[in-house]
VEXDREN-2710 file (C-alpha; in Angstrom, 1 decimal):
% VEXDREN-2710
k/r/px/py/pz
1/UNK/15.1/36.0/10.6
2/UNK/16.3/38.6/13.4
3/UNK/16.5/35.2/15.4
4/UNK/19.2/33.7/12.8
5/UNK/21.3/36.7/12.8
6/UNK/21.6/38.0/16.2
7/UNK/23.1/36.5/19.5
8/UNK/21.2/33.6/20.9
9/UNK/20.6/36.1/24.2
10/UNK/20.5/38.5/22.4
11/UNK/17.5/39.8/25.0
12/UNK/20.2/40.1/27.2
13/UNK/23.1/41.3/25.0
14/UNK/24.9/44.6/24.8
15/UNK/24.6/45.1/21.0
16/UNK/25.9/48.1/19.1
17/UNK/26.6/48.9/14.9
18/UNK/26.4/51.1/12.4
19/UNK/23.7/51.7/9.4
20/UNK/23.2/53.7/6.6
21/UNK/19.6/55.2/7.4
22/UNK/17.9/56.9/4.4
23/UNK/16.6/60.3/4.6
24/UNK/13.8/61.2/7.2
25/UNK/12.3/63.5/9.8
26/UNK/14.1/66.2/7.8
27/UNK/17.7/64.3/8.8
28/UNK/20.0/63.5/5.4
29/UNK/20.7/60.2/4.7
30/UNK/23.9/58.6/5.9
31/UNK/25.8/56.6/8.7
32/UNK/24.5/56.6/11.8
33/UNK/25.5/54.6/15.2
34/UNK/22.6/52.2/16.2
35/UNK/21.8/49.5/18.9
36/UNK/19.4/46.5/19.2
37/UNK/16.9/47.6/21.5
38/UNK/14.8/45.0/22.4
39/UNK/13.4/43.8/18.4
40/UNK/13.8/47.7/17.6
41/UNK/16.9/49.4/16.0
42/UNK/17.6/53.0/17.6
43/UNK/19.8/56.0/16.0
44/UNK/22.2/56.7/19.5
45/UNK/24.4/58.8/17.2
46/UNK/22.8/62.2/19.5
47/UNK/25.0/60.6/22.5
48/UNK/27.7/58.5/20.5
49/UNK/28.4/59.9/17.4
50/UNK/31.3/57.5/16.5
51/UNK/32.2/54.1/17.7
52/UNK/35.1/55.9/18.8
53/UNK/33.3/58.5/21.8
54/UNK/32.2/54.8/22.9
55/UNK/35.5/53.2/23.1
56/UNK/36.8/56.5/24.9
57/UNK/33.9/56.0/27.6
58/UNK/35.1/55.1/31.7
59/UNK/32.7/52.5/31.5
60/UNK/31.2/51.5/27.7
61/UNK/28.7/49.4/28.6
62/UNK/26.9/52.4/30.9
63/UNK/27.3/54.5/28.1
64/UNK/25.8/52.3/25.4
65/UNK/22.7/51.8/27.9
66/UNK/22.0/55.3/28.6
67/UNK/22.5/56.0/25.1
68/UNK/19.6/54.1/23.8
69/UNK/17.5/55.0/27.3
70/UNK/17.9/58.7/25.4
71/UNK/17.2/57.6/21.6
72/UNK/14.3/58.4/19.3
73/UNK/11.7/55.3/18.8
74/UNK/13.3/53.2/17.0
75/UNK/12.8/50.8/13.8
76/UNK/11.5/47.4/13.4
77/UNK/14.8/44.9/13.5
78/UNK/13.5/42.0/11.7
79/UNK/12.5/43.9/8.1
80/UNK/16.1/45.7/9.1
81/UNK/18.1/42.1/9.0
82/UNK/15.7/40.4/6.3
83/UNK/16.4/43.3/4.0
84/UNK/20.8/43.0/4.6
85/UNK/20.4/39.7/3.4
86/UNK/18.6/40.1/0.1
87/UNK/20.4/39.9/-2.9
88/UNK/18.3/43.1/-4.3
89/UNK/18.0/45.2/-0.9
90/UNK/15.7/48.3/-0.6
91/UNK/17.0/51.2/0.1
92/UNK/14.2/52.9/1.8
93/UNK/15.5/50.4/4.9
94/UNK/18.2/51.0/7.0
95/UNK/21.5/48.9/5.8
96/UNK/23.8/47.8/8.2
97/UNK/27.5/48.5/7.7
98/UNK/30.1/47.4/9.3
99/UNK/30.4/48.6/13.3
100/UNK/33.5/50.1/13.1
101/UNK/34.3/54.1/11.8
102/UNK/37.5/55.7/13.4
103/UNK/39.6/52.7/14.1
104/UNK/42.3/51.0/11.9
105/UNK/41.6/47.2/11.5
106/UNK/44.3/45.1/12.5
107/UNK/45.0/41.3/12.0
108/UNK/46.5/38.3/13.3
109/UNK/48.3/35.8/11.8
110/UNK/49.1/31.9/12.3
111/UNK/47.6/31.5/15.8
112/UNK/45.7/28.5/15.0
113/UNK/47.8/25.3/14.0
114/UNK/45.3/24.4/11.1
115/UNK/45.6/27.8/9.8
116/UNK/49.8/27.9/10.8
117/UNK/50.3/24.5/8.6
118/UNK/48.9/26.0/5.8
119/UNK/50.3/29.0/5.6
120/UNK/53.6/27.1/5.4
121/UNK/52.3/25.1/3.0
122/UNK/51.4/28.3/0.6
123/UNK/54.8/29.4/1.6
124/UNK/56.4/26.2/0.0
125/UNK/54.4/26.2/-2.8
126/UNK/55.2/29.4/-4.2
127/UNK/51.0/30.2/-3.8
128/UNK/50.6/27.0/-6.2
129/UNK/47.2/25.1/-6.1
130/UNK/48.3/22.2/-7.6
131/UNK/50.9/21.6/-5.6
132/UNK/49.6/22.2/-2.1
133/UNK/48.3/18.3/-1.7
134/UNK/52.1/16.8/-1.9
135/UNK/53.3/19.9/-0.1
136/UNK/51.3/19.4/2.3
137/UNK/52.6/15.5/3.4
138/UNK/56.1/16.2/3.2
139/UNK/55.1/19.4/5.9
140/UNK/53.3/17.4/8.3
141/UNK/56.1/14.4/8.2
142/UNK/58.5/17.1/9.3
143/UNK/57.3/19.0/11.9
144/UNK/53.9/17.2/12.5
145/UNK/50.3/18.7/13.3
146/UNK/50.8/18.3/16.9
147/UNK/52.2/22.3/17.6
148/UNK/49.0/23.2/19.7
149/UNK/51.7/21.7/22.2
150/UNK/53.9/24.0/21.9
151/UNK/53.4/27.6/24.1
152/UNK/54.9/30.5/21.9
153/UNK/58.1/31.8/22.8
154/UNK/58.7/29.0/25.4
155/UNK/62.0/26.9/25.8
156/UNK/60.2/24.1/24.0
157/UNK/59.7/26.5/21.0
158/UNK/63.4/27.0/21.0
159/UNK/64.2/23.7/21.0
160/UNK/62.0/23.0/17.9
161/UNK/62.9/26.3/16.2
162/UNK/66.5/24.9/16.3
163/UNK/65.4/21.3/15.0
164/UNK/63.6/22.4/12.1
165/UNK/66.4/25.1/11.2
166/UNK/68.8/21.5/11.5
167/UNK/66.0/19.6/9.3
168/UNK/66.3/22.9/6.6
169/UNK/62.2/22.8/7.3
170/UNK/62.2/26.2/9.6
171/UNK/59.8/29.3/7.4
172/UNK/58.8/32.4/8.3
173/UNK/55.2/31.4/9.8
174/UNK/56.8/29.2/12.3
175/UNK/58.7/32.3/13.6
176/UNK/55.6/34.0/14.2
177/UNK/53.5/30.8/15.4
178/UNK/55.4/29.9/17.6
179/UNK/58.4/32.4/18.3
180/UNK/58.0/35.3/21.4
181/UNK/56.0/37.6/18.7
182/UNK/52.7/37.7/17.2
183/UNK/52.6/38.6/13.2
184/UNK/50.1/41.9/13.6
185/UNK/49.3/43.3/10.0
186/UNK/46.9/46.2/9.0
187/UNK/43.8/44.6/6.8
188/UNK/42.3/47.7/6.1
189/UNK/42.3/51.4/7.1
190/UNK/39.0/53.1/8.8
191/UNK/35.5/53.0/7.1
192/UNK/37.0/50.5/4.7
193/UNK/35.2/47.2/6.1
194/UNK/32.2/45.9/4.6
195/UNK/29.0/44.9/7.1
196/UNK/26.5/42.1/7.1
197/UNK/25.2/41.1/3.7
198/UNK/27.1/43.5/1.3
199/UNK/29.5/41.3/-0.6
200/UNK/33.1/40.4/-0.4
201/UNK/36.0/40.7/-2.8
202/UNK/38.6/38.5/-4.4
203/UNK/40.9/39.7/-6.5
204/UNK/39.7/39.0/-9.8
205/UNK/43.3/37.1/-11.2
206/UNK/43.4/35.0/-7.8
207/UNK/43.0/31.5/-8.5
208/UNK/43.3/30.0/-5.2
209/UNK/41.6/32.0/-1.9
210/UNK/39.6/31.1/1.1
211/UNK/37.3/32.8/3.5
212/UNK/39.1/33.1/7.1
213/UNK/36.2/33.1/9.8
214/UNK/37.5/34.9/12.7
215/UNK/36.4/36.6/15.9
216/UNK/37.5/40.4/16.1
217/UNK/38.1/42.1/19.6
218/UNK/37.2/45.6/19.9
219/UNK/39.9/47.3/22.0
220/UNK/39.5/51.1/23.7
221/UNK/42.7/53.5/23.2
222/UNK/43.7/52.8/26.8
223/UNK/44.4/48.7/25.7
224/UNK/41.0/47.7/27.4
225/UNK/39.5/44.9/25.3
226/UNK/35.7/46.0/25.5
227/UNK/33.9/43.6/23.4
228/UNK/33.9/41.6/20.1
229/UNK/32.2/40.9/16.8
230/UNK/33.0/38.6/13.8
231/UNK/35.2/38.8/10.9
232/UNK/36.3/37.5/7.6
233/UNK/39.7/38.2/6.8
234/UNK/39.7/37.1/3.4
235/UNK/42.3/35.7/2.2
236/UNK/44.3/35.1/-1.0
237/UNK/46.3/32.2/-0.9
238/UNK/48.2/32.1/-4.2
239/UNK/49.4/36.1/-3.7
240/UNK/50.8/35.4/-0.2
241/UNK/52.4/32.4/-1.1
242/UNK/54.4/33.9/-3.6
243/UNK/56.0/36.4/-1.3
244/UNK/54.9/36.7/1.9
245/UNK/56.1/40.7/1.0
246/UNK/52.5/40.7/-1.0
247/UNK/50.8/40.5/2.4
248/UNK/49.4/44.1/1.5
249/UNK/48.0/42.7/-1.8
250/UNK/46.8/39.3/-0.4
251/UNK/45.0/41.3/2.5
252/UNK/44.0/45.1/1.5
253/UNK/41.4/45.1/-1.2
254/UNK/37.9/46.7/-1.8
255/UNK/35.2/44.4/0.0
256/UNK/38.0/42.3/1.2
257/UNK/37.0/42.7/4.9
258/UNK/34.1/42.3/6.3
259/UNK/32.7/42.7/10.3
260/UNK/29.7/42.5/12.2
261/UNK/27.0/42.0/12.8
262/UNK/27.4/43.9/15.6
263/UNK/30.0/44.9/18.4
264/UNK/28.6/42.9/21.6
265/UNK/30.1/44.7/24.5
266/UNK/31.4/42.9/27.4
267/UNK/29.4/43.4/31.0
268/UNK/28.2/40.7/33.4
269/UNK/26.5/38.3/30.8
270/UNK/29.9/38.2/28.3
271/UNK/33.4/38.3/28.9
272/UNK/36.5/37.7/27.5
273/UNK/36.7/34.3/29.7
274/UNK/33.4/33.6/27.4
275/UNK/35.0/34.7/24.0
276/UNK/37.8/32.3/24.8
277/UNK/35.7/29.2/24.8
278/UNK/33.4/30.8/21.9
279/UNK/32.8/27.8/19.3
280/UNK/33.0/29.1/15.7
281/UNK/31.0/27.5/12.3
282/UNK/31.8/28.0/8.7
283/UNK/29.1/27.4/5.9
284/UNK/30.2/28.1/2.5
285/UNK/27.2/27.1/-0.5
286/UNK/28.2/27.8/-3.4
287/UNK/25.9/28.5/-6.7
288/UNK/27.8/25.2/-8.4
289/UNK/25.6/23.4/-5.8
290/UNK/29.1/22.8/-3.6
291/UNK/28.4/23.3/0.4
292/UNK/31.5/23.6/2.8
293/UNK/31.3/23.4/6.6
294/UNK/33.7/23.6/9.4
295/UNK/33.5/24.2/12.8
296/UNK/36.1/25.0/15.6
297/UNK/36.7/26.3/18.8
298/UNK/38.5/29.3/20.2
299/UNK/39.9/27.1/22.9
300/UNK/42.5/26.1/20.2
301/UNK/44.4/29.7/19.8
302/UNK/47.8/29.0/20.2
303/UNK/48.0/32.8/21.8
304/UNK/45.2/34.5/24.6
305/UNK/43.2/37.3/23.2
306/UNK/44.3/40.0/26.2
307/UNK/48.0/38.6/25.1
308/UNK/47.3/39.6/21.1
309/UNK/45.8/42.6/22.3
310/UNK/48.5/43.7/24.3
311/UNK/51.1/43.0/21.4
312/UNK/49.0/45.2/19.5
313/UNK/48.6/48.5/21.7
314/UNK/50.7/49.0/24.3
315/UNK/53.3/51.5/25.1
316/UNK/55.3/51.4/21.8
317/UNK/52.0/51.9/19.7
318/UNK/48.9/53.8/20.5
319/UNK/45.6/54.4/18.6
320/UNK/43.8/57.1/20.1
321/UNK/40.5/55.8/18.3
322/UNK/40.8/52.4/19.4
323/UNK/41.4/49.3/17.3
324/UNK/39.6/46.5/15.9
325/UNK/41.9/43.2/16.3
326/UNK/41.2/39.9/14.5
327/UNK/42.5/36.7/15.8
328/UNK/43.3/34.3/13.4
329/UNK/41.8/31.9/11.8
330/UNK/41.2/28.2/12.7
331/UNK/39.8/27.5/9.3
332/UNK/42.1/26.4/6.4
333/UNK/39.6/25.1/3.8
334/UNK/41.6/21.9/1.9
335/UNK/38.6/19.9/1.2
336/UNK/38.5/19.4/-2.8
337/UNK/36.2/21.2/-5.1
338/UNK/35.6/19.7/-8.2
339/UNK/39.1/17.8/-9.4
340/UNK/40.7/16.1/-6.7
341/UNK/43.7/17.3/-5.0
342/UNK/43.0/21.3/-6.1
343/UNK/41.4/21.8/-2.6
344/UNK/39.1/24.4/-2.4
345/UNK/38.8/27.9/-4.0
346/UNK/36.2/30.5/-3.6
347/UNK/33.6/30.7/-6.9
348/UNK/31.6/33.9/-7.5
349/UNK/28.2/34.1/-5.4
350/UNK/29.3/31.8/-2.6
351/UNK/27.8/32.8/0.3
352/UNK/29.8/32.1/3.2
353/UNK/28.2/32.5/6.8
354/UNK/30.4/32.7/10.0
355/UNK/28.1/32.1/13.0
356/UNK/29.0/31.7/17.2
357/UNK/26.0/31.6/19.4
358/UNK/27.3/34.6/21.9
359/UNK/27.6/37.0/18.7
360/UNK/25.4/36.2/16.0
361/UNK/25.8/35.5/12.1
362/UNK/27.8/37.2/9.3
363/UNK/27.2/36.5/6.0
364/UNK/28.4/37.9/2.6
365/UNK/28.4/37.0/-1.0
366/UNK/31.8/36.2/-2.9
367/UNK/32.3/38.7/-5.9
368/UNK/35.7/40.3/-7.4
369/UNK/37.4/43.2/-6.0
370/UNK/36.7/45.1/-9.4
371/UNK/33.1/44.3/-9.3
372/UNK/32.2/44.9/-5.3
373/UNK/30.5/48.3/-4.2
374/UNK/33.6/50.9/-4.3
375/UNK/34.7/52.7/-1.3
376/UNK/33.8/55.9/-1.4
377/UNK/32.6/57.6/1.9
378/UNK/35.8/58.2/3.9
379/UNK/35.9/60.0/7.4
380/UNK/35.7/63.4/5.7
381/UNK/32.3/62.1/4.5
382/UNK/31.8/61.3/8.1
383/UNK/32.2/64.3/9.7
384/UNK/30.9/66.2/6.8
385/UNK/27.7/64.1/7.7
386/UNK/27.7/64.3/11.0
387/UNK/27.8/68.5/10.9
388/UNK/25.0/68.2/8.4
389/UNK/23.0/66.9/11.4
390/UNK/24.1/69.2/13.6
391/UNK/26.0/66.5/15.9
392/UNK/29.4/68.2/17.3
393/UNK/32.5/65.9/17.2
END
């Protein structure tokens, strides 16, 4: 099991999280930081107590080592991952959340072409299903599926922003697809990600959604991109089509994001040069017997990570935390489900699974927003937790 969820090195992989451990040796139940320490998973919350003291490290991969070189004994990994992927878990096992805490979770948009044609598409639509498939011919015979040509904010991207305006076919994604700057939104505030196994949520009157596999860079206050993990920015494409001023409703919802499942830190086995090759796979199975898969590469990003990352933090916007930054998708599910032409649409208990061999798997279970675990421990809950065990902040 531990083999299916983890790295394909991961004997050789700088691996870091977060877990609810339950009560023992006298310490209260709660979040903890943990690593993957050999096929054991150690509490390094004694040295790191947030993800943030990591980020904030000279050197984060030195740290993470001599942090688990200090931790208690660990526990067994394997009954650790089986357990975050059974639909009844035990609660007497550590539950991995997702491995972020103090930092806001950040987003970017259209930097794939499959993903930037589609969101046009939604835009045209007006966040219609059943017009997407007719929508979708007349965009491509305009402005063609050929953009991964095109190098944002370039003289060739003016030249084409000017066509389209000409043709009436220019839209708002374009701008940010191809134009000088990145759309950067807020999915969700801190502690408000899901991790590995919990469930995602739709909202429960959205009739047309999608899972957005993603990798997410994990970026130290000073702009440094230290590592990565995966993502699924889940995504409602009927709200955001109506307005794209709903992005806050299409985006921020309970379970709506989830991450994991772990941070892999960069050091001389992983690097960003490796992250920008990564090849990503989707599986979607459904309980109506309906399997999806896709599979892309991160070669394909119409914009670098380290360029993202910079339009994110820089010297105009700081987070003294760090950030966690996804990249966009280069899914845009369209294959039909059930009556043709409707595409496809998320069904409650799909299990989608977003895998890359350098960082693992992370799978969830589809439910509604209304019905998914509610958010309730917030970063006063953290540090109330973290003084109960005596760990100063």
């Amino acid at each position: 099991m531990s083999h299916a969820i983890l790295p394909t090195d991961a004997d050789r992989a700088l691996l870091v999280g977060r877990a609810w451990l339950p009560q023992r040796d006298g310490q209260p139940a709660g979040p903890a930081m943990v690593a993957v320490a050999g096929d054991t998973l150690v509490d390094i919350t004694p040295s790191l107590p947030t993800l943030a003291h990591l980020l904030m490290a000279v050197d984060p991969a030195a740290s993470l080592r001599a942090a688990v070189a200090a931790a208690a004994p660990g526990l067994p990994l394997a009954p650790i991952l089986a357990n975050a992927l059974a639909e009844e878990r035990d609660r007497s096992l550590p539950v991995l959340l997702a491995p972020a805490d103090l930092q806001p979770i950040k987003a970017s948009g259209v930097t794939f072409v499959a993903s930037l044609l589609e969101r046009v598409i939604e835009e045209q639509a007006r966040g219609d299903l059943a017009r997407a498939a007719s929508i979708r011919a007349e965009v491509t015979a305009v402005i063609g599926d050929d953009l991964a040509k095109v190098r944002p904010g370039s003289a060739q991207a003016a030249e084409l922003k000017a066509l389209l305006i000409a043709k009436g076919a220019w839209s708002q994604y374009l701008e940010v697809g191809i134009g000088p700057d990145a759309e950067i939104f807020t999915k969700c505030p801190p502690m408000a990600a899901v991790g590995l196994g919990a469930e995602v949520g739709v909202l429960a009157t959205s009739h047309w959604n999608n899972p957005e596999p993603e990798v997410v860079l994990v970026i130290a206050p000073t702009g440094q991109v230290v590592g990565a993990t995966l993502g699924n920015d889940v995504n409602l494409r009927d709200v955001e089509g109506r307005s794209a001023l709903l992005l806050g409703k299409a985006k921020d919802n309970t379970a709506s994001c989830a991450l994991g499942p772990f941070i892999r830190l960069f050091d001389d086995r992983f690097s960003i040069a490796d992250l920008r090759q990564a090849e990503l796979t989707m599986t979607v199975a459904g309980p109506d017997g309906f399997t999806l898969h896709g599979a892309s590469s991160m070669a394909r990003i119409s914009r670098d990570p380290l360029d993202l990352a910079a339009q994110c933090l820089g010297p105009s916007h700081q987070y003294p935390d760090g950030v966690l930054l996804f990249l966009g998708t280069m899914f845009a599910p369209t294959q039909d489900r059930g009556e043709v032409g409707k595409g496809f649409t998320h069904q409650i208990g799909d299990v989608v699974s977003i895998a890359t061999p350098s960082l693992g798997t992370l799978v969830n279970r589809v439910t509604t927003c209304d019905q998914a675990e509610p958010w309730t421990f917030g970063l006063r809950a953290l540090f109330q937790h973290l003084a109960a065990r005596g760990i100063a902040v």
